[in-house]
C-alpha positions as a Markdown table, in Angstrom:
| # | Residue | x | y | z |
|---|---|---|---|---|
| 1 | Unk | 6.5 | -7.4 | -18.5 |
| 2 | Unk | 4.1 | -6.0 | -21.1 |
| 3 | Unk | 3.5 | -2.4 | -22.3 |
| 4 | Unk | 6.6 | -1.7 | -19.9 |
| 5 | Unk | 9.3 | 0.8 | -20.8 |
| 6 | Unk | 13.0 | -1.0 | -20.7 |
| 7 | Unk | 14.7 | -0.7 | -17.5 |
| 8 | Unk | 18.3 | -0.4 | -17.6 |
| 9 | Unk | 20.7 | -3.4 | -15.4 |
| 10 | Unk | 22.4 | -0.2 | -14.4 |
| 11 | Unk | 19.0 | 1.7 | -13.0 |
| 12 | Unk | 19.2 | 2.3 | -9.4 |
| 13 | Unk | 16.6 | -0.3 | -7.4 |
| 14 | Unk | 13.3 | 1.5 | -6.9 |
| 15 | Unk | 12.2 | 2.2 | -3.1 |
| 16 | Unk | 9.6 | 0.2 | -1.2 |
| 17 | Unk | 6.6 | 2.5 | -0.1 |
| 18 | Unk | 3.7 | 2.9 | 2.7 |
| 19 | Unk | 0.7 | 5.1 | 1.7 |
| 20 | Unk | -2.4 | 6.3 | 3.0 |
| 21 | Unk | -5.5 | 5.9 | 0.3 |
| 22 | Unk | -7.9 | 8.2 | 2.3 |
| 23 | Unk | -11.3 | 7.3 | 2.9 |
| 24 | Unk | -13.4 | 5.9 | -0.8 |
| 25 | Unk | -12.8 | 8.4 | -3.5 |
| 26 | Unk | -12.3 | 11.0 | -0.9 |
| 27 | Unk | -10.2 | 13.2 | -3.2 |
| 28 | Unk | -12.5 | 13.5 | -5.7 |
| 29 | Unk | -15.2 | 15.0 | -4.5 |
| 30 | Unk | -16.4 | 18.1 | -2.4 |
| 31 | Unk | -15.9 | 17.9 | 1.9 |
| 32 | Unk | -17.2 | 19.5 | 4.0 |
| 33 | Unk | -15.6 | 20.9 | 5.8 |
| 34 | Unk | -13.4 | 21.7 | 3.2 |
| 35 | Unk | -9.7 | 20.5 | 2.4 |
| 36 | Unk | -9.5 | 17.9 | 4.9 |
| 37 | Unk | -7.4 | 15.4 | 2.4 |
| 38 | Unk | -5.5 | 18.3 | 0.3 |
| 39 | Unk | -2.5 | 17.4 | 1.9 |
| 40 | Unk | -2.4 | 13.7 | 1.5 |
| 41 | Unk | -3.6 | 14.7 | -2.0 |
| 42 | Unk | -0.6 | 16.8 | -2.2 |
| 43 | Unk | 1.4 | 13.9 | -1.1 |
| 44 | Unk | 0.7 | 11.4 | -3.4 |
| 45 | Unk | 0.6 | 13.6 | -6.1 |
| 46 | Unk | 4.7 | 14.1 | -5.2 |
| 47 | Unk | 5.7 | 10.8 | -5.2 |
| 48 | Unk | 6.9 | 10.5 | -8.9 |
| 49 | Unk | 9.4 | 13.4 | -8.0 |
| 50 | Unk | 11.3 | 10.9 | -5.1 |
| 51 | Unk | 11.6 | 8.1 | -7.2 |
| 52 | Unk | 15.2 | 7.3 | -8.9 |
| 53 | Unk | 13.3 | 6.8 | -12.1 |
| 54 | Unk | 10.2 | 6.2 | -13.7 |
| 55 | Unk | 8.7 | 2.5 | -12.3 |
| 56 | Unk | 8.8 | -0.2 | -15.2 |
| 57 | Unk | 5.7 | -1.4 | -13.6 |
| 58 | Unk | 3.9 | -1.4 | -9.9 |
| 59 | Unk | 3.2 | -4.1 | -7.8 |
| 60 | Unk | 0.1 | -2.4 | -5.5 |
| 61 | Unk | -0.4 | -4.6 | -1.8 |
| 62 | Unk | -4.1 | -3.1 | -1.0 |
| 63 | Unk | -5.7 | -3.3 | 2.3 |
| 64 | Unk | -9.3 | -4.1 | 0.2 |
| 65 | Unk | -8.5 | -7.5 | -0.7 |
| 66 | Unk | -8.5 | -10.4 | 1.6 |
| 67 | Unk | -7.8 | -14.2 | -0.1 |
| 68 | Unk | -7.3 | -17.3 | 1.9 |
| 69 | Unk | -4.0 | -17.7 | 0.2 |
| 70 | Unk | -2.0 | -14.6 | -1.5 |
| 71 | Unk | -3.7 | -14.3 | -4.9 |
| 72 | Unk | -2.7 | -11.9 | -7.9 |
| 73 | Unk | -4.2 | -10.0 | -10.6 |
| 74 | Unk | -3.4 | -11.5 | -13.7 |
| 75 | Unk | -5.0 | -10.1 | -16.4 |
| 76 | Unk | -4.1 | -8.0 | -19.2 |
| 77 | Unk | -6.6 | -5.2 | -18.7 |
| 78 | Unk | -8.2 | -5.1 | -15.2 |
| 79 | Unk | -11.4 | -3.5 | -14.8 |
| 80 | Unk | -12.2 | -1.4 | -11.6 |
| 81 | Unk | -14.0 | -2.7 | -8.6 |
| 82 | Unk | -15.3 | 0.5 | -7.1 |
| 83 | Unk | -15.4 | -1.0 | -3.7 |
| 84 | Unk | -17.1 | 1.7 | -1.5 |
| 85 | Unk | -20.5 | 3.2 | -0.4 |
| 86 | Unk | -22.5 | 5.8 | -0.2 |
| 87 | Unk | -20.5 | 8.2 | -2.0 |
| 88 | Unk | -21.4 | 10.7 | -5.2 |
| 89 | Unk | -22.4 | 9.4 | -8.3 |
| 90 | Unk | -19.6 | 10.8 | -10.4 |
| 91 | Unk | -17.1 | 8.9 | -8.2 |
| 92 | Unk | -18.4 | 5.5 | -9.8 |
| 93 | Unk | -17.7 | 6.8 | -13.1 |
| 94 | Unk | -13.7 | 7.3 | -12.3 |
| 95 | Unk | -11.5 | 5.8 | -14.5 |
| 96 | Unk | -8.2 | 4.3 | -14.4 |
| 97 | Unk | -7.4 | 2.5 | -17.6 |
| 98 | Unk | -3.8 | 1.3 | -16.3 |
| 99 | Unk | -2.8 | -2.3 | -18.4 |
| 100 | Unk | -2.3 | -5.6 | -15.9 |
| 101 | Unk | 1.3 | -7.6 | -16.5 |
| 102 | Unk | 0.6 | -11.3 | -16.8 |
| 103 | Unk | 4.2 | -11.8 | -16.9 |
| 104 | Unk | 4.7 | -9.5 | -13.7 |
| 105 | Unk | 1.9 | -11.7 | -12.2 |
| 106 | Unk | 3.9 | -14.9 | -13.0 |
| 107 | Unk | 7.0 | -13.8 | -11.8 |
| 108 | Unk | 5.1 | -13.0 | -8.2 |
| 109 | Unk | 3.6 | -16.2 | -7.9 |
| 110 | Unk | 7.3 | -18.1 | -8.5 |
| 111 | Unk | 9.1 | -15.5 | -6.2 |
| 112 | Unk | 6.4 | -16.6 | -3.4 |
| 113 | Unk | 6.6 | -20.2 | -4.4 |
| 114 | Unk | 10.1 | -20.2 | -3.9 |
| 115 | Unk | 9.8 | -19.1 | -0.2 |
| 116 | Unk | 7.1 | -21.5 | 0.4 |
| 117 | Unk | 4.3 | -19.5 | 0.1 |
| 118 | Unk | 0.9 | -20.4 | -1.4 |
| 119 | Unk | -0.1 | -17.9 | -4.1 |
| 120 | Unk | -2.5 | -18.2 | -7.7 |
| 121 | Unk | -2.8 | -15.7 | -10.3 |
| 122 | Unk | -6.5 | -14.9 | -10.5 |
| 123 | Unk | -7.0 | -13.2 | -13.9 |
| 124 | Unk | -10.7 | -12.0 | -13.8 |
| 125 | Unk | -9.7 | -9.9 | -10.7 |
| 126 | Unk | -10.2 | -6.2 | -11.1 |
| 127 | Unk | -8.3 | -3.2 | -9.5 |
| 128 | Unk | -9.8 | -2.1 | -5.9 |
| 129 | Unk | -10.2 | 1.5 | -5.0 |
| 130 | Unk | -6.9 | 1.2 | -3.0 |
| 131 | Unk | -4.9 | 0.6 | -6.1 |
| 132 | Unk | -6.9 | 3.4 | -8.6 |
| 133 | Unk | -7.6 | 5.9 | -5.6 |
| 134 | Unk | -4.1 | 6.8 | -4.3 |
| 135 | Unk | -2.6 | 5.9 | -8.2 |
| 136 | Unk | -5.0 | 8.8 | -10.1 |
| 137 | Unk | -2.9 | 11.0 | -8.3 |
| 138 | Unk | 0.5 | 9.6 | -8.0 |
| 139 | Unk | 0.0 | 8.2 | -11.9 |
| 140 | Unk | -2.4 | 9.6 | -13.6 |
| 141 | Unk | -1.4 | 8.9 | -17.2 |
| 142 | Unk | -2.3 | 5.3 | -15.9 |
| 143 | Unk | 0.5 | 4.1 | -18.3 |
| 144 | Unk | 2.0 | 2.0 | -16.1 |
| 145 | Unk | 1.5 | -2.0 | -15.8 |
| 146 | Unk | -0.2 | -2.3 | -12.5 |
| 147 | Unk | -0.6 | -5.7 | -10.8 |
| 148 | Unk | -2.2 | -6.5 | -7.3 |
| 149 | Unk | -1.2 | -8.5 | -4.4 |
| 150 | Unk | -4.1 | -9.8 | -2.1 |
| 151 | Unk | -3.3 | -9.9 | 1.4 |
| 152 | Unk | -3.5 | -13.2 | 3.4 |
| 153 | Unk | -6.7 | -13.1 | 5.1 |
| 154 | Unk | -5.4 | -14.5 | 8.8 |
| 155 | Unk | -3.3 | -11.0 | 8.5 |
| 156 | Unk | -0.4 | -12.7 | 9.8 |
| 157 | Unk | 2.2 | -10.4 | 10.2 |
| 158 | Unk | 4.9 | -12.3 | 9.8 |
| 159 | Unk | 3.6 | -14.2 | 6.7 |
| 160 | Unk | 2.9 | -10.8 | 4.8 |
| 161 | Unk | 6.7 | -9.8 | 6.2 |
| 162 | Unk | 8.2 | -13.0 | 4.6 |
| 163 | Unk | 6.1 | -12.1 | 1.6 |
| 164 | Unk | 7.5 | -8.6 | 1.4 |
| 165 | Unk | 11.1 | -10.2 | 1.5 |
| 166 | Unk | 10.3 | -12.9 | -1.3 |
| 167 | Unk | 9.7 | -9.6 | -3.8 |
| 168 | Unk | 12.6 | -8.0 | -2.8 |
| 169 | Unk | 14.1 | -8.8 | -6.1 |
| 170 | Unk | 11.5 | -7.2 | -7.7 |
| 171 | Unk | 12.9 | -3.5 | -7.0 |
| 172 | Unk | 16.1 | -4.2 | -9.1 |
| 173 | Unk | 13.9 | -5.4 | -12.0 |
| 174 | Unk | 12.5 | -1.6 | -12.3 |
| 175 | Unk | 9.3 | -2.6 | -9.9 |
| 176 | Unk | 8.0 | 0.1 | -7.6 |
| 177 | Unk | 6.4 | -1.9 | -4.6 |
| 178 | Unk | 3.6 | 0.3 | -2.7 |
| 179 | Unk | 1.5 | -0.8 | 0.5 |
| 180 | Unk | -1.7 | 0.6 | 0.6 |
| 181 | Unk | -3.6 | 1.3 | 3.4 |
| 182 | Unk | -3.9 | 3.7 | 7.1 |
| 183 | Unk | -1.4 | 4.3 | 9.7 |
| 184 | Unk | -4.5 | 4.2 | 11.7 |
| 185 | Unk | -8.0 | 2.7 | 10.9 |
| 186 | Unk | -10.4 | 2.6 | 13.4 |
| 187 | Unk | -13.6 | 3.7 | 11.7 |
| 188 | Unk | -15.6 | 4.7 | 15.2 |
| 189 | Unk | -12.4 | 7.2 | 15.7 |
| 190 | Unk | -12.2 | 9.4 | 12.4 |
| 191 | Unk | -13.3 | 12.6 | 13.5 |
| 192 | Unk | -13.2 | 11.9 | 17.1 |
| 193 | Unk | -10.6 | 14.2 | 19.4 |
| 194 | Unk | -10.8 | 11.0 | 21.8 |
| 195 | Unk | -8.4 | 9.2 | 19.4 |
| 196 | Unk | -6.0 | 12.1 | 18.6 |
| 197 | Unk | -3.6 | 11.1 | 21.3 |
| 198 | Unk | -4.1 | 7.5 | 20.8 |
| 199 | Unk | -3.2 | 7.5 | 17.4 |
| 200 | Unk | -0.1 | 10.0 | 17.9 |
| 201 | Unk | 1.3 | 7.8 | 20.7 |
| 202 | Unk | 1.0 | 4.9 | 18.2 |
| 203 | Unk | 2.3 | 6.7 | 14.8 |
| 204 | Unk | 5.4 | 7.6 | 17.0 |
| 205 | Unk | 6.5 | 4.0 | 17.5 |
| 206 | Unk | 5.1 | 3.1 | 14.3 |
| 207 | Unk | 7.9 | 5.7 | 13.1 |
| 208 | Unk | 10.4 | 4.7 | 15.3 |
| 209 | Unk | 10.0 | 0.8 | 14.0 |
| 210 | Unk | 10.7 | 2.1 | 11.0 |
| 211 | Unk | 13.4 | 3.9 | 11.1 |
| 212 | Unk | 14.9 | 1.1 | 13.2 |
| 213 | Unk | 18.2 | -1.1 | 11.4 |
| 214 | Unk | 15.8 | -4.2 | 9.7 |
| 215 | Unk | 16.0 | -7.0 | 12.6 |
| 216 | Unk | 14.6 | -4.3 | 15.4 |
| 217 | Unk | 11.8 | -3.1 | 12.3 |
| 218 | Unk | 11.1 | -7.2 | 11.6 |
| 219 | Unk | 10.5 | -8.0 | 15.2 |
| 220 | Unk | 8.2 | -4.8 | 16.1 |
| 221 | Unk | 6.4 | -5.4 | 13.4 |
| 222 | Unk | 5.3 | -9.1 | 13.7 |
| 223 | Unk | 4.4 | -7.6 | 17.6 |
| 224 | Unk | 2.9 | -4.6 | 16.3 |
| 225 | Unk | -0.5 | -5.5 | 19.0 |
| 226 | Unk | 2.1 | -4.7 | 21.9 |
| 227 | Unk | 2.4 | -1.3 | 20.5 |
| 228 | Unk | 0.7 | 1.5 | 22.7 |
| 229 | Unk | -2.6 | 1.9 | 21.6 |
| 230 | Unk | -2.3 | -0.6 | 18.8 |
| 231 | Unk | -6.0 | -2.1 | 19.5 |
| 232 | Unk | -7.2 | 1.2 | 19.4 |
| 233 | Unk | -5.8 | 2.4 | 15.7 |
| 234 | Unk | -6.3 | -0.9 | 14.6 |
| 235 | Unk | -9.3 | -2.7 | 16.2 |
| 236 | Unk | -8.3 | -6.8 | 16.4 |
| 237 | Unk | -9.5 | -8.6 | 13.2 |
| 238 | Unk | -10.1 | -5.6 | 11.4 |
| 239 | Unk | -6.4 | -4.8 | 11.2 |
| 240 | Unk | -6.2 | -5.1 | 7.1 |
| 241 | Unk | -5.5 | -1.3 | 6.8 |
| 242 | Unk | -1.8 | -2.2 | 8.6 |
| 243 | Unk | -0.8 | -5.3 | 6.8 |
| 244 | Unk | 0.6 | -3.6 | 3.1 |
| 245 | Unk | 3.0 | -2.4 | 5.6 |
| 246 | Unk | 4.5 | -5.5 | 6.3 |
| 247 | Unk | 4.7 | -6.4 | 3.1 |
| 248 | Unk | 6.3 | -3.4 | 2.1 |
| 249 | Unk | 8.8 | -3.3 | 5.0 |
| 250 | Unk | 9.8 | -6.9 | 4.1 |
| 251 | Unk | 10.4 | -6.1 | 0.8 |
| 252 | Unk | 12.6 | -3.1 | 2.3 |
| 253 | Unk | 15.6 | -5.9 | 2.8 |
| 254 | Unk | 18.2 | -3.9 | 4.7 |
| 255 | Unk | 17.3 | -0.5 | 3.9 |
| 256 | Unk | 15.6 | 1.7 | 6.8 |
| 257 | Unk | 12.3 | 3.4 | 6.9 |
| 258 | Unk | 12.1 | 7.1 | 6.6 |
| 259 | Unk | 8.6 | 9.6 | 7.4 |
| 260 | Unk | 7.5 | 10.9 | 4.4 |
| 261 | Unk | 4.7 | 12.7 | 5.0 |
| 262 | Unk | 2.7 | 12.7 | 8.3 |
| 263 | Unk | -0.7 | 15.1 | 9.2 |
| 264 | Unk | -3.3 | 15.0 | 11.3 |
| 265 | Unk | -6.4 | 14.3 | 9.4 |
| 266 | Unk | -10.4 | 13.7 | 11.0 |
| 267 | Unk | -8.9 | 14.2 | 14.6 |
| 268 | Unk | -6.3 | 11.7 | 13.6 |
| 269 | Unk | -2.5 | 11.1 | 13.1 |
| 270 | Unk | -1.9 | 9.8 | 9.8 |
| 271 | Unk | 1.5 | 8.9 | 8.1 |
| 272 | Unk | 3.3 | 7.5 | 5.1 |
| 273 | Unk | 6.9 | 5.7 | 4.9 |
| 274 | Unk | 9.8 | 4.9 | 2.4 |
| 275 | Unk | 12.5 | 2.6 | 2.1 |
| 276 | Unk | 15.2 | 3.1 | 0.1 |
């Protein structure tokens, strides 16, 4: 992998993780009211500190890119795609001048083929806001080779699962492997005290899953609609904000799922998760 520090046989594998990117380029600007994302910020901005070791590079699965097949960023210096709307001027001026891994890239589209799954490297694709968002913060040096995953764009959970467990390897070749997206995502229910209870009822089986031995986690989540209130957090074909998890928790393998950070934000449970 280029512009990659070396990463030691020996080095411990790197966990798998599920994070919340907040809402546009919500932490860098003014809310009101104010300090509505300071704790998420506060979260992402301590994820270096749990890792075993610095990442050799990141492989980002964002909840902003859809592809009829999985597709992957391929190219040596992606520019940013700043993917949202309405928002200050200043926030289309962020920068996040992290270097792309052609050779990463390659090494995802064999570890996909390999499990049967249709993937191309796309190398005029640029970094979504779910990738430089959450990463200004947990990153900010942007030294790290970054390269991103589409999603599948039926949102099949068990096809972004068996995806997940094809870059499994990955983690013991100094890869950090982040899902980004929201626990919950239903845009009419930010901010509305109707959907606090829905979303807490369905962040505490999301939890649960997670923290279940892998089988039990695998078969929730490709039933993750049975889940109470799962149409509500996560309205049906608009669901993309949940998929990076399944990735992430296929690429888990047998380690279990662990809350790392959970808060009530805009009248709404919100929660990240770790394996390994």
């Amino acid at each position: 992998m280029q512009h990659a520090s070396p990463h030691s046989p020996d080095s411990p594998a790197q966990p798998v993780l599920f994070i919340p990117h907040g809402a546009g380029p919500c932490f860098f600007m003014e809310w009101n009211p104010p300090g509505i994302w300071e704790g998420m910020a506060d979260f992402l901005k301590g994820v270096a500190a749990i890792l075993p070791s610095q990442p050799r590079a990141i492989l980002m699965v964002s909840g902003h890119w859809l592809a009829e097949d999985f597709r992957i960023t391929a190219g040596e210096r992606p520019e940013l795609i700043y993917d949202y709307r309405g928002f200050p001027d200043h926030t289309y001026r962020l920068s996040y001048p992290a270097p792309g891994s052609p050779s990463l890239a390659e090494r995802i589209e064999t570890l996909l083929s390999e499990a049967g799954l249709v993937s191309e490297r796309d190398p005029a694709r640029g970094f979504d806001h779910g990738m430089f968002i959450p990463l200004k913060l947990m990153f900010p040096e942007a030294q790290i080779p970054v390269v991103q995953l589409s999603l599948r764009q039926d949102l099949d959970p068990a096809a972004h699962l068996a995806a997940g467990e094809a870059l499994t390897a990955l983690r013991h070749e100094g890869v950090l492997i982040i899902g980004s997206g929201m626990s919950f995502h239903n845009m009419r229910g930010y901010g509305d005290p109707a959907f606090t209870a829905p979303s807490e009822a369905f962040d505490a089986w999301l939890t649960e899953a997670m923290e279940a031995p892998p089988e039990q986690r695998r078969a929730a989540l490709r039933d993750w609609a049975r889940a109470p209130h799962a149409h509500q957090c996560h309205p049906p074909g608009q669901e993309e904000h949940l998929i990076p998890l399944m990735v992430a928790a296929g690429a888990a393998g047998q380690d279990r799922g662990r809350k790392v950070y959970s808060e009530r934000v805009l009248e709404t449970q919100l929660s990240a998760f770790c394996f390994g």
